[in-house]
C-alpha positions as CSV (number, residue, x, y, z in Angstrom):
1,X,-25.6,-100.8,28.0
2,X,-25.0,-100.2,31.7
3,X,-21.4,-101.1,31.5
4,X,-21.3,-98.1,28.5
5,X,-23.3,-95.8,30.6
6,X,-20.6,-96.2,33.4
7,X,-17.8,-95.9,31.0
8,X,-18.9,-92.4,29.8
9,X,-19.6,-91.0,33.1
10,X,-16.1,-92.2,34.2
11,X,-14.5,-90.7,31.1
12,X,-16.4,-87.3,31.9
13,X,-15.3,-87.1,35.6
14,X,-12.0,-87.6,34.6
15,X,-12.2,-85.2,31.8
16,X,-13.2,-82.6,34.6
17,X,-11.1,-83.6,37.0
18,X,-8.0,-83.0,34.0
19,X,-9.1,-79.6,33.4
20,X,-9.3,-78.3,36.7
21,X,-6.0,-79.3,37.0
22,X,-4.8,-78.1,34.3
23,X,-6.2,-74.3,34.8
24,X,-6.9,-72.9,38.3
25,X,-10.2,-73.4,39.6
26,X,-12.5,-71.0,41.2
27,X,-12.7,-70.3,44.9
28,X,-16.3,-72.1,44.1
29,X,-14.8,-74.9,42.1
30,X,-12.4,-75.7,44.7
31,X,-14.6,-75.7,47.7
32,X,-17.1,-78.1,45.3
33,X,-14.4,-80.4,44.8
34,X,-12.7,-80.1,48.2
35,X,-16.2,-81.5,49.4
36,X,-16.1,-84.8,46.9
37,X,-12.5,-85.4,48.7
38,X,-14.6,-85.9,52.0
39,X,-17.2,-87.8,50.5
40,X,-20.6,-87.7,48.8
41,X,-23.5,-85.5,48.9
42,X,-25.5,-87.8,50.2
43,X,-23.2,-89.0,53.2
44,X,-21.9,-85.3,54.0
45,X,-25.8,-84.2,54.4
46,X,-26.2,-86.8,57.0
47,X,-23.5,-85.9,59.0
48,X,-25.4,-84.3,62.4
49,X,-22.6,-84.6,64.6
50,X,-18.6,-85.5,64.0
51,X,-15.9,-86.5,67.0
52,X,-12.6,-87.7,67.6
53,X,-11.0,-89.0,70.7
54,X,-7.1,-89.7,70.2
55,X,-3.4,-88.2,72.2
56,X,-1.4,-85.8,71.8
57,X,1.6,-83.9,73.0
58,X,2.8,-80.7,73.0
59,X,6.7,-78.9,73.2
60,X,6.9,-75.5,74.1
61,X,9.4,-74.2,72.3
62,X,9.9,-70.6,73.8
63,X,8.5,-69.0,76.8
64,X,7.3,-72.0,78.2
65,X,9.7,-75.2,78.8
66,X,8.9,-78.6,78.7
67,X,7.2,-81.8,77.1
68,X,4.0,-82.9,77.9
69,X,1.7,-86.4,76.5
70,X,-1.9,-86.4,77.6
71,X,-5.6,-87.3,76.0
72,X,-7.1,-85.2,73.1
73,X,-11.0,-85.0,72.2
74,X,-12.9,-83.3,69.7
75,X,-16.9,-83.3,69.0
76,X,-19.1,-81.5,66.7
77,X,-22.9,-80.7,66.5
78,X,-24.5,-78.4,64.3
79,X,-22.9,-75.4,65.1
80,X,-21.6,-76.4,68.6
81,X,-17.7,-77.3,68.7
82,X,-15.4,-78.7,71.7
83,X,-11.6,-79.0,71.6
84,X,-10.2,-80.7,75.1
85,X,-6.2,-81.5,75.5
86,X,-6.1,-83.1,79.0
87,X,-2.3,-83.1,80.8
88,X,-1.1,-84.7,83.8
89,X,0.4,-81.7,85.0
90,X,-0.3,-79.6,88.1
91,X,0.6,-76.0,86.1
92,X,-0.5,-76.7,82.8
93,X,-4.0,-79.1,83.3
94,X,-6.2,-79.1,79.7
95,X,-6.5,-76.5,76.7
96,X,-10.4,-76.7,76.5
97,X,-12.1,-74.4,74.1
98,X,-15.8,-74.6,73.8
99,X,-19.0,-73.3,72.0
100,X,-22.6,-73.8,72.6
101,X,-24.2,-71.8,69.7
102,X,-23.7,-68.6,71.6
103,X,-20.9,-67.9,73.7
104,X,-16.9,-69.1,73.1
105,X,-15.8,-70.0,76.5
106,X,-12.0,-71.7,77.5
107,X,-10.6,-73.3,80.5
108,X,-8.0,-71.4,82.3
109,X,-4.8,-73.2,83.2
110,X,-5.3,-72.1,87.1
111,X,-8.0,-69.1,88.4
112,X,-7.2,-65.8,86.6
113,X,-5.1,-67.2,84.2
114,X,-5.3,-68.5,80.5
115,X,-3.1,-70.2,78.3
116,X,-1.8,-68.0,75.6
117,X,-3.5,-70.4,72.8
118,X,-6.6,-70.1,74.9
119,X,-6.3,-66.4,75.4
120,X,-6.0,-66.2,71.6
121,X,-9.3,-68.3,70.9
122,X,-11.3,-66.6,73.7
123,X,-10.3,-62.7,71.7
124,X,-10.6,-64.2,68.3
125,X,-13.9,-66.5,69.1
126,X,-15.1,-66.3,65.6
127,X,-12.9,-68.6,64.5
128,X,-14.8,-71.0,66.5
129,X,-18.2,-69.3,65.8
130,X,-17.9,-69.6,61.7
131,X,-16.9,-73.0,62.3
132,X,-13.4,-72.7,60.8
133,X,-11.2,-74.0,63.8
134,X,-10.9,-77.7,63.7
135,X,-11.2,-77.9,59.8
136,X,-13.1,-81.1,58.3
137,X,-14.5,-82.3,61.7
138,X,-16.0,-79.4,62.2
139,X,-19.8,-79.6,61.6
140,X,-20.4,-76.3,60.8
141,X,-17.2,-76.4,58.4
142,X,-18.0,-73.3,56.2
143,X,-16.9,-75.0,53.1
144,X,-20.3,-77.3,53.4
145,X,-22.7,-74.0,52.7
146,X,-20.2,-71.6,50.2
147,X,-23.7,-70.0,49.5
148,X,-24.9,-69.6,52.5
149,X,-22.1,-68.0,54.4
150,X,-21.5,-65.8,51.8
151,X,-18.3,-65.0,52.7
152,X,-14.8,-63.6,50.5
153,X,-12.6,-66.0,48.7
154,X,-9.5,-65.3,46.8
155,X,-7.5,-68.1,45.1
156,X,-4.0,-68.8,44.4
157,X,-1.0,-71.3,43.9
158,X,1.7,-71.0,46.2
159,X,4.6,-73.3,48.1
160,X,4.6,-74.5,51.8
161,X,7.7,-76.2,52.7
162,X,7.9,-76.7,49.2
163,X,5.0,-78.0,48.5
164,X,2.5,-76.7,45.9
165,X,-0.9,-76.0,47.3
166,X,-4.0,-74.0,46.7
167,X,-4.1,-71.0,49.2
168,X,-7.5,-69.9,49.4
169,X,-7.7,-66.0,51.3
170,X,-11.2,-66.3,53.1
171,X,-12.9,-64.1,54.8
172,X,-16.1,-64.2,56.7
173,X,-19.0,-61.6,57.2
174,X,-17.9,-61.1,60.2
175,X,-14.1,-61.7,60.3
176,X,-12.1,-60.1,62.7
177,X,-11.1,-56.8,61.2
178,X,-7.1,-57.5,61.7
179,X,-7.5,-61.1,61.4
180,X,-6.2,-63.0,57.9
181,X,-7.7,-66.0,57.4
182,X,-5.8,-68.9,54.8
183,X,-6.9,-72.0,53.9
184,X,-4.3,-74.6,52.0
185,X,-5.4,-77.6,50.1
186,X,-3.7,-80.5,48.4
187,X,-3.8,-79.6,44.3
188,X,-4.1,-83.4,43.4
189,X,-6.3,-84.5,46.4
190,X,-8.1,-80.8,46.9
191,X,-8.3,-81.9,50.5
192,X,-8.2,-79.4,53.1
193,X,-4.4,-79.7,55.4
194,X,-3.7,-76.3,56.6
195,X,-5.2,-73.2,58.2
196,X,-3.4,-70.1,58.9
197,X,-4.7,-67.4,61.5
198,X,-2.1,-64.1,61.3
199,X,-3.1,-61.6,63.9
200,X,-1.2,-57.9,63.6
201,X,-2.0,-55.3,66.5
202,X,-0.4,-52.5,68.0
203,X,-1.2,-52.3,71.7
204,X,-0.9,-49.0,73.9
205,X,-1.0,-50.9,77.6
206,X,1.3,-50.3,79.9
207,X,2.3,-52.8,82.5
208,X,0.6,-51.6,85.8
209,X,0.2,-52.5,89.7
210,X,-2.6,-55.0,88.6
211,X,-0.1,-57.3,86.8
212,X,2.0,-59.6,88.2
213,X,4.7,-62.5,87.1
214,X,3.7,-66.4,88.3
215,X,6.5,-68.3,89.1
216,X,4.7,-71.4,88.7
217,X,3.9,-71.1,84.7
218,X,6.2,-68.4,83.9
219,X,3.8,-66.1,82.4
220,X,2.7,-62.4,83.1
221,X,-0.9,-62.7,84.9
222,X,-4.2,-60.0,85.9
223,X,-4.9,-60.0,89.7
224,X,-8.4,-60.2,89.7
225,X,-8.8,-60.1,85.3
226,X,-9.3,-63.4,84.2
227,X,-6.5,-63.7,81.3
228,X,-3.0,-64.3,80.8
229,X,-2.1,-60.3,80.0
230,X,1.9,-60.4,79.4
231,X,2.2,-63.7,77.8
232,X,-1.1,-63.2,76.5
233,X,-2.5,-60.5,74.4
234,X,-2.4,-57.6,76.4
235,X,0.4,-55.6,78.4
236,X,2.3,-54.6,74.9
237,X,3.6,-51.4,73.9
238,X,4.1,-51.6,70.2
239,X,3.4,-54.0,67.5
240,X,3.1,-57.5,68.0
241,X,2.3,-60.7,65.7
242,X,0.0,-63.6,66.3
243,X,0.3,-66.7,64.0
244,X,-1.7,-69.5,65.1
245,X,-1.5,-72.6,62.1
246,X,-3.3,-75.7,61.7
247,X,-2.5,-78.8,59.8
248,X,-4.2,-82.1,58.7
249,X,-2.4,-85.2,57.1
250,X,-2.8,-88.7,57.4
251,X,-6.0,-89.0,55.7
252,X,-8.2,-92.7,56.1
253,X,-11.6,-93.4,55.4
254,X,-13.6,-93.9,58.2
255,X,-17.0,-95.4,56.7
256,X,-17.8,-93.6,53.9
257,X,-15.9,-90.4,54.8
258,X,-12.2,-89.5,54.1
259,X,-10.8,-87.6,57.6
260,X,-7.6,-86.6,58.9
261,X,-6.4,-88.3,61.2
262,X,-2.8,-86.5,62.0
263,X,-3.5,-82.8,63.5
264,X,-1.2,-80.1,64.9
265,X,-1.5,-76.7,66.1
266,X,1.6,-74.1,66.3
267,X,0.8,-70.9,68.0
268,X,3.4,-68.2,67.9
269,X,3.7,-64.5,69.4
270,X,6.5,-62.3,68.3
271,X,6.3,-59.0,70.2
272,X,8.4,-56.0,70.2
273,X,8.2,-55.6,73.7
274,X,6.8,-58.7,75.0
275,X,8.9,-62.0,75.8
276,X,8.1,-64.4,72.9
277,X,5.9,-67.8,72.8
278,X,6.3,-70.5,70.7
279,X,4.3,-74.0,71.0
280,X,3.0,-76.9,69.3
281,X,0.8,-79.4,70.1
282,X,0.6,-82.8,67.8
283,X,-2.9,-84.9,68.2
284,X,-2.9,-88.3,66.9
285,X,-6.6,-89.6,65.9
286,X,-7.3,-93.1,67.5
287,X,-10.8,-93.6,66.9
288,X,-13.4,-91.1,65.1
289,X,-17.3,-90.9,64.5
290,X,-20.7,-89.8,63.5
291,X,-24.0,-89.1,64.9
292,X,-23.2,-89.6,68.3
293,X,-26.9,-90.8,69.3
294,X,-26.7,-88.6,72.8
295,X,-24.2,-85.8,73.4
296,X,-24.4,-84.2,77.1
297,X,-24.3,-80.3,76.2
298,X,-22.3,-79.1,79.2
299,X,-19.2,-80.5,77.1
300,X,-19.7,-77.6,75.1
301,X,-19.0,-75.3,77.9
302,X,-15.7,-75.1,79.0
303,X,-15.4,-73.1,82.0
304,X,-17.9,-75.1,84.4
């Protein structure tokens, strides 16, 4: 009688699992199913904290030169997130971005200076904030509570390097105004492996005495302002375009839940009267977790 019980429930999963497939799910569908590709219920309410600690490398590509290896870490508690990329290097030290449940704060790569990735998260720091940046290990993955964050999805199929995926258009309460916001996800799998962050402004700065070119990185700096300004997002005259992508792949279980463990970021300005950037960092997952049992909370600060 139990073996028959089983048999049915099977035969109704897969039943399910045939149709959505077969005819495009809802934004709501998706998100319910994108959740069973993690893991259960049960397991995924339990989840209080989620880290990683792993390498990675990045290859600038255009406006910076150069290859670099280094240490990568990620941890996740409640709403609190911490991305840290440490580097060897004397002129390009860590990306860190950080938030405590209040304030997004990033490392600069030397006083008065940020990355141009950083710069990006520190203006945009509701990426980090609604718990989208970092995907799946994020613990306050929006995805978990569709309900509860209430926020606008729009569904389609479309091909990404000729792949066919799910492009879900989401957009939070409080989104950015000019930021659009795509999440990808495998159509067989309905697991999450890419985020797209597109950025369109049109900037009326001009380049004045308080700006000045550093030798040493090769970027445009503020005396005195605290961001990267020419290489960054400020000092343009004209349009310019911010595309900052994420994607997941290798996917293994760890316990009972199914993470990536392959992740890379490509960050990309194209400005009209800016010098371009083009980078892209690769993590590689080593070793991931739950419930770390004590978490020191100055990790999710990042400029101590």
């Amino acid at each position: 009688m139990k073996n028959s019980f089983l048999s049915i429930v099977i035969c109704i999963l897969a039943i399910q699992v045939s149709w959505l497939r077969a005819n495009d799910p809802s934004p709501e569908q998706l998100a319910a199913e994108h959740l069973k590709s993690i893991a259960s219920a049960e397991v995924l309410s339990q989840i209080k904290s989620i880290s990683f600690v792993g390498t990675t490398e990045i290859n600038f590509i255009l406006g910076m030169s150069g290859n670099l290896s280094g240490t990568a870490a990620f941890l996740s508690q409640g709403p609190q997130t911490a991305m840290i990329m440490k580097f060897q290097d004397i002129n390009y030290p860590e990306e860190y971005y950080a938030y405590d449940g209040r304030t997004v704060t990033v490392a600069s790569i030397k006083p008065g200076f940020k990355a141009p990735l950083a710069e990006f998260i520190y203006r945009y720091d509701k990426i980090m904030k609604n718990g989208i940046l970092g995907g799946v290990y994020s613990n306050a993955w929006p995805l978990l509570n569709v309900k509860g964050n209430r926020a606008t999805m729009n569904l389609r199929k479309t091909k990404v390097d000729g792949k066919e995926l799910f492009e879900m258009e989401y957009r939070p309460r409080d989104n950015h105004g000019d930021m659009k916001i795509r999440l990808f996800f495998d159509p067989e799998t309905y697991r999450h492996v890419r985020t797209e962050y597109k950025v369109q402004t049109k900037e009326d700065v001009t380049v004045g005495p308080g700006l000045e070119f550093d030798d040493e990185i090769g970027m445009m700096g503020g005396r005195g302002q605290g961001s990267m300004a020419g290489m960054a997002i400020g000092a343009v005259r004209g349009e310019s375009y911010y595309t900052l992508t994420e994607k997941f792949g290798d996917f293994k279980k760890v316990g009972e839940v199914t993470l990536p463990h392959s992740y890379e970021l490509d960050y990309m300005i194209d400005g009209s009267n800016q010098s371009g950037f083009i980078a892209n960092w690769k993590i590689n997952v080593l070793e991931a977790g739950f419930n770390v049992p004590s978490i020191d909370q100055n990790l999710f600060k990042a400029n101590r």
